[in-house]
C-alpha positions as CSV (number, residue, x, y, z in Angstrom):
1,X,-2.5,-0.6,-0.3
2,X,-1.2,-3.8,-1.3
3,X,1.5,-6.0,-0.3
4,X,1.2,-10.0,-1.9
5,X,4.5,-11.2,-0.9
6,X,6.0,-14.3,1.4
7,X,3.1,-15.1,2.6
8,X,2.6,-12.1,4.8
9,X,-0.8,-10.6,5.1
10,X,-1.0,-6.8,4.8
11,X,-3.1,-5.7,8.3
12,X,-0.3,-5.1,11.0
13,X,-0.5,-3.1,14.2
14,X,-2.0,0.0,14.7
15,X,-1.1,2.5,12.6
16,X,-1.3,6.7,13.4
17,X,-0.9,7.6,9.8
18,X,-3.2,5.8,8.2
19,X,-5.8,6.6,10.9
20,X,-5.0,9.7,9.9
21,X,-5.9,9.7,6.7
22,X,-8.9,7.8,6.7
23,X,-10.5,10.8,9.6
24,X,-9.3,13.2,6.9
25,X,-11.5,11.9,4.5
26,X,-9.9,9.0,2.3
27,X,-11.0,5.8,2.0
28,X,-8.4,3.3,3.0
29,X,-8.8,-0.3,1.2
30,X,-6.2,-3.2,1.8
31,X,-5.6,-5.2,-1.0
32,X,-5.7,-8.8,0.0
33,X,-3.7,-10.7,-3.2
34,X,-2.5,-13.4,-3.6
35,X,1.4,-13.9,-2.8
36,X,0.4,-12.6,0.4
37,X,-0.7,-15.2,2.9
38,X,-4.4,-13.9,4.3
39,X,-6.2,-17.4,2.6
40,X,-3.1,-19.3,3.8
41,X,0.1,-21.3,2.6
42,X,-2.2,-21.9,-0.9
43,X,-3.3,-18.5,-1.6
44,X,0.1,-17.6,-1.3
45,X,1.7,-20.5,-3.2
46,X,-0.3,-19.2,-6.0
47,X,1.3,-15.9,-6.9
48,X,5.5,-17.1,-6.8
49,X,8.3,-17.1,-8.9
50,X,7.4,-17.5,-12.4
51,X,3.2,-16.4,-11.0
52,X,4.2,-13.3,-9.6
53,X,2.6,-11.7,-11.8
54,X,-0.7,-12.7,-10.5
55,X,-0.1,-10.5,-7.6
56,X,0.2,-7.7,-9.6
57,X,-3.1,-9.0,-11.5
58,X,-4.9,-9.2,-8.2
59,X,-4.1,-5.4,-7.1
60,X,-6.0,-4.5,-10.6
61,X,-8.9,-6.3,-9.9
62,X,-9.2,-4.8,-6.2
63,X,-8.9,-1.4,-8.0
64,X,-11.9,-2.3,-10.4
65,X,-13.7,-3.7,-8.1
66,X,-13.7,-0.1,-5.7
67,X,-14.4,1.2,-8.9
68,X,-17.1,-0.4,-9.7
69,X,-18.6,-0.4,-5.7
70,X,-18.7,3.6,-6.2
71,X,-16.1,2.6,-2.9
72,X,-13.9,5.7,-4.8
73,X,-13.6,8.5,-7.0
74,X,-12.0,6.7,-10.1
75,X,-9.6,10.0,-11.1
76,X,-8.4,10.0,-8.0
77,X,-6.5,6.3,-6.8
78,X,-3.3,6.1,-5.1
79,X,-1.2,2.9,-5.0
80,X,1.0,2.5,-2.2
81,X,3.4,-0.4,-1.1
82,X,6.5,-1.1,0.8
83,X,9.4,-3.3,0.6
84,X,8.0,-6.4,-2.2
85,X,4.8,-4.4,-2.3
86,X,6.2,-1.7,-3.8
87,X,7.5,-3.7,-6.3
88,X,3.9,-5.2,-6.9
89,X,2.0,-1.3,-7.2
90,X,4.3,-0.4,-9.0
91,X,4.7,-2.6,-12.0
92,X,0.5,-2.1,-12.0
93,X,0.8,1.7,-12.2
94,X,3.4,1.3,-14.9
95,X,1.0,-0.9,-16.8
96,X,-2.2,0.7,-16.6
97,X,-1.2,4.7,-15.4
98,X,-4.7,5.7,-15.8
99,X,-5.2,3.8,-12.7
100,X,-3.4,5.8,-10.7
101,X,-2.9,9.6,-9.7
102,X,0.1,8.7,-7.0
103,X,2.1,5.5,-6.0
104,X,3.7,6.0,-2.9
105,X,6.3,4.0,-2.1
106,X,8.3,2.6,1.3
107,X,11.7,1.2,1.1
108,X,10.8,-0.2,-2.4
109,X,12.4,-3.3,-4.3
110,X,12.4,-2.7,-7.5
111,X,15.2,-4.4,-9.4
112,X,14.7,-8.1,-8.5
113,X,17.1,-8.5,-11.4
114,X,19.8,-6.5,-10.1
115,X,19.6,-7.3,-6.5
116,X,18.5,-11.4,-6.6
117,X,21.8,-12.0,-9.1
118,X,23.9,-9.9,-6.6
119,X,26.1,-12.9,-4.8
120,X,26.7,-9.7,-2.0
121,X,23.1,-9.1,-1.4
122,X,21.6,-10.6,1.8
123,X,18.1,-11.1,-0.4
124,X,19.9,-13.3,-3.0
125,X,19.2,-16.9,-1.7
126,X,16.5,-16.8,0.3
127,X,14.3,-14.8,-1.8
128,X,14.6,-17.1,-4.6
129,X,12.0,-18.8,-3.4
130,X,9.5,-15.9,-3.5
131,X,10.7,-14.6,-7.1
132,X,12.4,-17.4,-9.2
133,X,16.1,-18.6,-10.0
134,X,17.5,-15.9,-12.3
135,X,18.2,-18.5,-14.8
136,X,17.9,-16.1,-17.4
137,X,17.7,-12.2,-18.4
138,X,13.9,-12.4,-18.9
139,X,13.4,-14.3,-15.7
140,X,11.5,-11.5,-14.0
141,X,10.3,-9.5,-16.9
142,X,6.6,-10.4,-16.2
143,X,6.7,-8.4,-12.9
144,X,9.7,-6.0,-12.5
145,X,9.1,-2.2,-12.4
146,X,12.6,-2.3,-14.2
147,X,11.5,-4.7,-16.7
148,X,8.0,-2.7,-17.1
149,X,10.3,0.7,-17.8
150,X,10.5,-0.9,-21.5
151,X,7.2,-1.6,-22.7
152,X,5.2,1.5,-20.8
153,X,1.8,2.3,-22.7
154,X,2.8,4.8,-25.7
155,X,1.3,7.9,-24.5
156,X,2.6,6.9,-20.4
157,X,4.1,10.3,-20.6
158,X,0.4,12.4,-20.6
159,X,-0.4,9.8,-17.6
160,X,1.8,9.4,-15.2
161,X,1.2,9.2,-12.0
162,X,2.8,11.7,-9.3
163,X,5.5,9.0,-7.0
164,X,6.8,9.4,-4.1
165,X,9.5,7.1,-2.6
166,X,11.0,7.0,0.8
167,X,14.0,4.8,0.9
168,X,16.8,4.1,3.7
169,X,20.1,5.1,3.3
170,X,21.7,2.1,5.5
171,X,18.8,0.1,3.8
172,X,20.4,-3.5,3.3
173,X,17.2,-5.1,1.6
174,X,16.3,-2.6,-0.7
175,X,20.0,-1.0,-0.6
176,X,19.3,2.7,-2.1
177,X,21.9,2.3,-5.0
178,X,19.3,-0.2,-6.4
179,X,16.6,2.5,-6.3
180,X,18.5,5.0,-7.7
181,X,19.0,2.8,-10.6
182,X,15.9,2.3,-11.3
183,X,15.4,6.1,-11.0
184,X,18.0,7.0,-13.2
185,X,16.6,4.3,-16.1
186,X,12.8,6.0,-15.3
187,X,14.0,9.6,-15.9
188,X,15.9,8.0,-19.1
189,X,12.3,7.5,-20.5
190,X,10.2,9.7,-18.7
191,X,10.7,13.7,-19.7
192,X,8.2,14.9,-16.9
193,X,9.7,12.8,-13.7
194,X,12.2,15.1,-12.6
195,X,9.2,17.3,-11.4
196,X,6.5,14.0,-10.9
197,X,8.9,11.7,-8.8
198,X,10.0,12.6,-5.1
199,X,12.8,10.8,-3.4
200,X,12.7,10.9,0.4
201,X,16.1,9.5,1.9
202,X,15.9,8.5,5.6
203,X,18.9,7.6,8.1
204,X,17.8,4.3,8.8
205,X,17.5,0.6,7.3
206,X,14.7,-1.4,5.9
207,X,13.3,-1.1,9.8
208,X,11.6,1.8,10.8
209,X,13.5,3.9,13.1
210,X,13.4,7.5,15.3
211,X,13.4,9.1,11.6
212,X,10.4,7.2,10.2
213,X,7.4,8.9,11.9
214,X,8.9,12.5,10.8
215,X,9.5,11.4,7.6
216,X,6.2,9.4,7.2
217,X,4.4,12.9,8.1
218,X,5.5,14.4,4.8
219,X,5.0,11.3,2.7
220,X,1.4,11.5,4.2
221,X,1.0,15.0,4.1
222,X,1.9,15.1,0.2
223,X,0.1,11.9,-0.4
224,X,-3.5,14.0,0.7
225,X,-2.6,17.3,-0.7
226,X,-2.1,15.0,-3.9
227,X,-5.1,13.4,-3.6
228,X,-7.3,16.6,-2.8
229,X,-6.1,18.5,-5.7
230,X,-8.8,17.8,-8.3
231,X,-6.5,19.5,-11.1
């Protein structure tokens, strides 16, 4: 799990699911990276605006460095991120898909180029600080899942990992249209992800509601079946 973003760190309160899952048998690692703010304002001064990329280049180095602990069984990774995280485990399973077997994925923002040059957007202004003026096209091309949709490895297709997105349909930060789009450009490119991508759609905002713990069950339910399945 990663998150690397406004200077947030990633451990919040206690958590049924992911209790869950670690007494079902997965190991559990939070990603401290930079962007986030676990080493303070520095460590998360570090990984902004035209460095966000570093983020992206600290959640690969936590994987290696499971990997190379014997902390996991290398074939079988998940990424998983909400809000600006998912933006971050993303773009790194794009990248390198033989990371990955799943990416699952919580209110996601995925098209800072669509949604930071949106004037109607509530993220527009205040999260240029976090991302970058869009002063041009290529402004968040180092670390944009919708930017990464145009230079995925050759053979990404024979790699992909299984996603799995749950996304708000009154969502006003990470408004659903914006998801869709990037779904529609991913299935553009991507034969296989009509039957490797799963879109959840909840009645509630970027908050969690009533409707998150049901619909949390069956992200985590498929996340360990996923997981499990050595096929």
């Amino acid at each position: 799990m990663a998150y690397g973003c406004y200077g947030i760190a990633l451990e919040g309160a206690y958590d049924r699911l992911i209790s869950y899952v670690i007494q079902s048998g997965i190991t559990v690692a939070f990603c401290h990276i930079r962007g986030g703010g676990e080493y303070g304002e520095e460590w998360h001064r570090q990984a902004i605006k035209n460095n966000k990329f570093i983020s992206i280049n600290d959640f690969f180095d936590c994987t290696k460095g499971l990997i190379a602990n014997n902390l996991c069984d290398a074939k079988r990774i998940g990424a998983a991120g909400s809000s600006a995280g998912a933006l971050v485990v993303l773009s790194a399973a794009l990248r390198r898909p033989d990371y990955f077997k799943i990416v699952q994925l919580s209110h996601p923002f995925l098209t800072p180029e669509l949604i930071l040059t949106d004037p109607d957007n509530p993220l527009t202004i205040s999260d240029w600080d976090e991302f970058g003026y869009p002063s041009s096209s290529s402004c968040y091309d180092s670390f944009s899942p919708l930017a990464q949709l145009r230079r995925l490895p050759a053979d990404f297709s024979n790699q992909a990992p299984d996603i799995w997105i749950t996304a708000g349909k009154n969502d006003i930060k990470a408004p659903l249209l914006y998801t869709e789009q990037w779904l529609n450009s991913y299935s553009a490119i991507v034969p296989s992800a009509h039957n490797s991508v799963f879109l959840q759609l909840l009645d509630e905002g970027h908050h969690n509601s009533d409707d998150s713990l049901t619909g949390g069950c069956l992200s985590t339910i498929w996340l360990l079946d996923s997981l499990f399945d050595t096929d």
